[in-house]
C-alpha positions as CSV (number, residue, x, y, z in Angstrom):
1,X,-2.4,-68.1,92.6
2,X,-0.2,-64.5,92.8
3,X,-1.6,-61.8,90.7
4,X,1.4,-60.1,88.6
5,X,1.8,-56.7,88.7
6,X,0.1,-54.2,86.3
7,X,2.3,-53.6,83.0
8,X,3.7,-49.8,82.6
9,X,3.8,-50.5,78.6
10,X,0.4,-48.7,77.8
11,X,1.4,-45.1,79.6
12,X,5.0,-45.7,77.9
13,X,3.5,-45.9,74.1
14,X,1.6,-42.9,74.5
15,X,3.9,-40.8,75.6
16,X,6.1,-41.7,73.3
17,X,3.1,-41.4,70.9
18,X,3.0,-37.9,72.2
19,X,6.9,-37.2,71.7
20,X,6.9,-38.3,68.2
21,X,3.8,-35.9,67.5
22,X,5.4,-33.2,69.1
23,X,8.2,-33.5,67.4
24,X,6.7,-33.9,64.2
25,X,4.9,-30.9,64.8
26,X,8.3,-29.0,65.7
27,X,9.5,-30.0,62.3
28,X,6.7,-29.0,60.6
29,X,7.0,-25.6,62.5
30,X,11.0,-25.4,61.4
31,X,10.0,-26.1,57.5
32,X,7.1,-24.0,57.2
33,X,9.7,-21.2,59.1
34,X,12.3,-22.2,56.5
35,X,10.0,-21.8,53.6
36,X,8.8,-18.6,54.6
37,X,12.3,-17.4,54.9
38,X,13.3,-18.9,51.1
39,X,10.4,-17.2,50.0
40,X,10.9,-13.9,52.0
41,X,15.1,-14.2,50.6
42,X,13.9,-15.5,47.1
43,X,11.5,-12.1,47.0
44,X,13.8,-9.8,48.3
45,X,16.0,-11.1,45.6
46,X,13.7,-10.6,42.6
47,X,11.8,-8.1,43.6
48,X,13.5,-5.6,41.9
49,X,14.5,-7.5,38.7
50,X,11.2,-8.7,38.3
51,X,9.5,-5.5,39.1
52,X,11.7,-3.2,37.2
53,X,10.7,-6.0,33.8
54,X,7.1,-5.5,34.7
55,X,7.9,-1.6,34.3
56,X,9.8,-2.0,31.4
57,X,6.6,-3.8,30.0
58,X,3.8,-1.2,31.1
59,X,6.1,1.4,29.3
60,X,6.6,-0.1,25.9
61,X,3.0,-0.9,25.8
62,X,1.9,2.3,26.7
63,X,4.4,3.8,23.7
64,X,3.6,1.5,21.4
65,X,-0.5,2.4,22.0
66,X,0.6,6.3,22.2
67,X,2.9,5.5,18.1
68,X,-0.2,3.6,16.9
69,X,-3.2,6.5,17.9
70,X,0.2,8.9,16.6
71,X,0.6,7.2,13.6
72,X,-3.5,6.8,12.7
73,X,-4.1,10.1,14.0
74,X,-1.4,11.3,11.7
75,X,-2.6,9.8,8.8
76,X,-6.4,10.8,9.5
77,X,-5.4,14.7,9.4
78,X,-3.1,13.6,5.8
79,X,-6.1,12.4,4.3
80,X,-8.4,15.4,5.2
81,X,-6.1,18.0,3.7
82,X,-5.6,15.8,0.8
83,X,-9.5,16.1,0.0
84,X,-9.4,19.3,1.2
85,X,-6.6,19.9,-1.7
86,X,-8.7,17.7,-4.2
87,X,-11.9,19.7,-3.5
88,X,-9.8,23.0,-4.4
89,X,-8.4,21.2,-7.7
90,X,-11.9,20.4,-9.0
91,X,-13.1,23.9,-8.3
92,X,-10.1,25.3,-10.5
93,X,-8.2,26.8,-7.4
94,X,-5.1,25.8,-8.6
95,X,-3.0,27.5,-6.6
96,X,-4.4,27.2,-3.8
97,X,-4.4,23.3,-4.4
98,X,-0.5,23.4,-4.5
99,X,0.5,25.0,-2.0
100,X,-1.5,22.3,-0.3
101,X,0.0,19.7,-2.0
102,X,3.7,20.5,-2.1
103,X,3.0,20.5,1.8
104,X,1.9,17.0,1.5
105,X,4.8,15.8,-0.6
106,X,6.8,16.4,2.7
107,X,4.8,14.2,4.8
108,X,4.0,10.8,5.3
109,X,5.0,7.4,4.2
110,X,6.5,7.4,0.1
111,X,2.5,6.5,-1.5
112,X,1.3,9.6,0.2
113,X,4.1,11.8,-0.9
114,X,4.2,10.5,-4.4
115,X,0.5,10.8,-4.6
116,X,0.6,14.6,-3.6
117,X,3.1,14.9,-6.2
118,X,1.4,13.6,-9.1
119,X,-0.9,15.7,-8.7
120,X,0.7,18.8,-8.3
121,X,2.3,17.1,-12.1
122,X,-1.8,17.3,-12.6
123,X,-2.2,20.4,-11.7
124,X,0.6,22.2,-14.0
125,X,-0.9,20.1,-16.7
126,X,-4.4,21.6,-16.4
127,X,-2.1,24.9,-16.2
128,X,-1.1,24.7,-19.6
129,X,2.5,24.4,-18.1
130,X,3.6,21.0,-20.5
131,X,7.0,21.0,-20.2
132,X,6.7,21.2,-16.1
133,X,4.3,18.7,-16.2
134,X,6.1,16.4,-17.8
135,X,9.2,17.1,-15.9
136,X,7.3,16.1,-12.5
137,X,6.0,12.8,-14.1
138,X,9.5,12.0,-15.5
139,X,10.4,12.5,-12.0
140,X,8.2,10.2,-10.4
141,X,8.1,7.2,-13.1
142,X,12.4,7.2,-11.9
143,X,12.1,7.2,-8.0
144,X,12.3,4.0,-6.7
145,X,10.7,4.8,-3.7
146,X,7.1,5.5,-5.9
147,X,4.6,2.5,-5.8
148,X,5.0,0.7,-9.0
149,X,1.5,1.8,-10.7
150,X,2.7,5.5,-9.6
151,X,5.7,5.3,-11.7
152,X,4.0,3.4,-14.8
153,X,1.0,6.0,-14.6
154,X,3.5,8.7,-14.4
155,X,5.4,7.1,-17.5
156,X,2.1,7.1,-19.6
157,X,1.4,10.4,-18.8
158,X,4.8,11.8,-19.0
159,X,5.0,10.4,-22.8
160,X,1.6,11.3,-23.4
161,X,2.4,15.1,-23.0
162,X,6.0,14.6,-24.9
163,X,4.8,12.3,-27.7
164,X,4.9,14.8,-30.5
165,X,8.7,15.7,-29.4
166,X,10.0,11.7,-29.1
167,X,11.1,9.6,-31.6
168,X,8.9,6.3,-31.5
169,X,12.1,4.4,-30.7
170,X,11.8,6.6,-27.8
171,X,8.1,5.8,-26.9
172,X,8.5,2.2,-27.6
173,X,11.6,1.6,-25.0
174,X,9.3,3.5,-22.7
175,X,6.0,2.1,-22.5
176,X,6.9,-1.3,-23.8
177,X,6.9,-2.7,-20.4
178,X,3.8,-1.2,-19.4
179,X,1.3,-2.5,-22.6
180,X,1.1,-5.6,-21.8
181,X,-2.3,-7.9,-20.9
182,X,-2.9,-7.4,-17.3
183,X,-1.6,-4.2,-16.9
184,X,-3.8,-1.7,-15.6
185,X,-2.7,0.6,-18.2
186,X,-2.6,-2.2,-20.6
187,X,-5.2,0.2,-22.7
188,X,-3.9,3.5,-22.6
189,X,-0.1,2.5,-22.8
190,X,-0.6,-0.1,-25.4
191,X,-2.9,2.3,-27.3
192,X,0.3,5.2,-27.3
193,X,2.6,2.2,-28.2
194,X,0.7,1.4,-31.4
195,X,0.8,4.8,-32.4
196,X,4.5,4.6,-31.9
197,X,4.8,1.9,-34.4
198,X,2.8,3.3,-37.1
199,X,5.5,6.3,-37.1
200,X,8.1,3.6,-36.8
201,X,6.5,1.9,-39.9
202,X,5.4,-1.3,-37.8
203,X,2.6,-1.3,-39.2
204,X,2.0,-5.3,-38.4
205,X,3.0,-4.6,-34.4
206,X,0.9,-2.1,-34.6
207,X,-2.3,-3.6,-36.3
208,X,-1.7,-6.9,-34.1
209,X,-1.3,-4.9,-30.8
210,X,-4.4,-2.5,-31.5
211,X,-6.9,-5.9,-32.0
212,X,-5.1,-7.3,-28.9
213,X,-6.4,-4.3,-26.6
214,X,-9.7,-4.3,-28.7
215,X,-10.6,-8.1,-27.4
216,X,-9.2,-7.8,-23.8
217,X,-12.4,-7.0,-21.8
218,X,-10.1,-5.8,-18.9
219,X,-9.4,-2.6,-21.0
220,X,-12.3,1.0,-20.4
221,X,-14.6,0.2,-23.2
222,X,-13.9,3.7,-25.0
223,X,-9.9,2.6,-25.7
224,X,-11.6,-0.7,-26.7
225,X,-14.1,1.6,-29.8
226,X,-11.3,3.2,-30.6
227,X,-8.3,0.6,-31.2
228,X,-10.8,-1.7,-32.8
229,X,-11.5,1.2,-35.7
230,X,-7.8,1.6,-35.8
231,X,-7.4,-2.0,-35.7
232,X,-9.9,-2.6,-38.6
233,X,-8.1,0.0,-41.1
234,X,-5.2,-1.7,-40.7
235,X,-6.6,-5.1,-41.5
236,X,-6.7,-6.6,-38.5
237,X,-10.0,-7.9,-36.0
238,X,-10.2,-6.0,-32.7
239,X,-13.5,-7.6,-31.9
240,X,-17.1,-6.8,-32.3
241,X,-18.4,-3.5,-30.5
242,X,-21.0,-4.4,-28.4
243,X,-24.1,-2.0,-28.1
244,X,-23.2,-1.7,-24.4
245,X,-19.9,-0.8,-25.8
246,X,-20.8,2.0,-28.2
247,X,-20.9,5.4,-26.4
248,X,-24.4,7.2,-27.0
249,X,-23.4,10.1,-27.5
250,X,-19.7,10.2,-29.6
251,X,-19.1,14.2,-29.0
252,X,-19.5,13.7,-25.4
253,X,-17.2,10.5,-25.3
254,X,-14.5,12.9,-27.4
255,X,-14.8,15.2,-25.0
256,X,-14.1,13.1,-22.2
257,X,-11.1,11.7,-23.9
258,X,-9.1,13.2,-26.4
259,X,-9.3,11.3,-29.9
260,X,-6.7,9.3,-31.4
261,X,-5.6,10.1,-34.8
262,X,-6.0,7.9,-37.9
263,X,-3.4,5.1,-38.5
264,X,-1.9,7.4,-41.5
265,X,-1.4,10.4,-38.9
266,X,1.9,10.7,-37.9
267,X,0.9,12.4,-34.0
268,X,-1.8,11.6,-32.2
269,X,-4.3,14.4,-31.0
């Protein structure tokens, strides 16, 4: 039997085994090339965008941290001349304490100014200088820019130092809006506004509005003794004074704050 001749497929699959590797390699090669070159192009095209955003970044965050240590640093240095201005006001340097002041009132947000200027309204007050001092509350109680407790404070005190000159109509349309429960100057507003209607002849508003302050436990316990006597004269229950409630000493609680006249005295103290 004739042997048949060896078969060339074995040497012809591996090289073309070997040609299809190689090739696959090549295109490997080209893509990895062609990535490289988007990403080199795609780089060279954002570079600059992208780095000049990254500046833009670094920057505002390195102005906003230089405004915020500004702003605190600011407001640190405000609040240690303001003590440095109270400290001269308890010690009766009142001149001294403003000129420190009226500096204030030109710095800072509107609470720090209009702080600074109610006590410069203190100060004249202490002065003897009525008619000044009430000017500079009147001022404050009508700028809109004042905290709301700043302008009511500066309403009580403003009537409190021009009482004996103002009709009641006058002190009732003032501090009307201010004596009411919840108010912090529920007490000392309502307590001027009940005065104000005695004068005015209400004596029912003002017996009613005087045992109203005497029972609301939110009010300083010495406006609480004192509407609750006027309160009683006028026929009307303020409450009963607790012994915690009763000063121990009454001369040193009149000397602390002034005394309110009787309910048949036309001005107060």
């Amino acid at each position: 039997m004739a042997i048949p001749p060896p078969s060339n497929n074995l040497p012809v699959t591996k090289a073309a085994e070997r040609d299809a590797a190689q090739q696959d390699g090549f295109l490997r090669e080209v893509d990895e090339a062609l990535r490289e070159d988007q990403v080199v192009d795609a780089f060279k095209r954002f570079a600059i965008p992208v780095g000049a955003l990254l500046a833009i970044l670094l920057l505002a965050l390195a102005g906003y941290l230089y405004w915020d240590n500004s702003v605190k640093s600011a407001a640190a240095l405000r609040s240690e001349k303001a003590m440095i201005a109270l400290d001269k006001l308890q010690a009766g340097q009142f001149a001294a304490a403003a000129a420190d002041f009226e500096a204030l009132t030109k710095e800072g947000p509107d609470a720090s100014r209009m702080l600074a200027a109610m006590n410069l309204a203190v100060i004249a007050a202490e002065q003897g200088k009525v008619d000044d001092a009430a000017k500079r509350f009147a001022a404050i109680a009508a700028d809109s820019k004042a905290p709301k407790l700043y302008r009511e404070l500066a309403t009580v005190r403003e009537v409190t130092l021009r009482y004996d000159t103002m009709k009641p109509d006058e002190v009732i349309t003032k501090l009307k809006p201010i004596a009411v429960p919840g108010n912090a100057y529920f007490g000392s507003a309502g307590e001027l506004l009940g005065m104000a209607y005695l004068d005015g002849g209400k004596t029912d508003l003002a017996g009613a509005l005087f045992a109203q302050i005497g029972q609301d436990k939110t009010v300083p316990q010495s406006v609480r003794v004192r509407v609750r006597q006027l309160a009683s004269g006028l026929g009307y229950d303020g409450g009963v004074d607790l012994p915690s409630e009763v000063p121990a000493d009454p001369a040193a609680a009149n000397q602390k704050e002034p005394a309110q006249p009787a309910p048949d005295q036309k001005k107060p103290a």
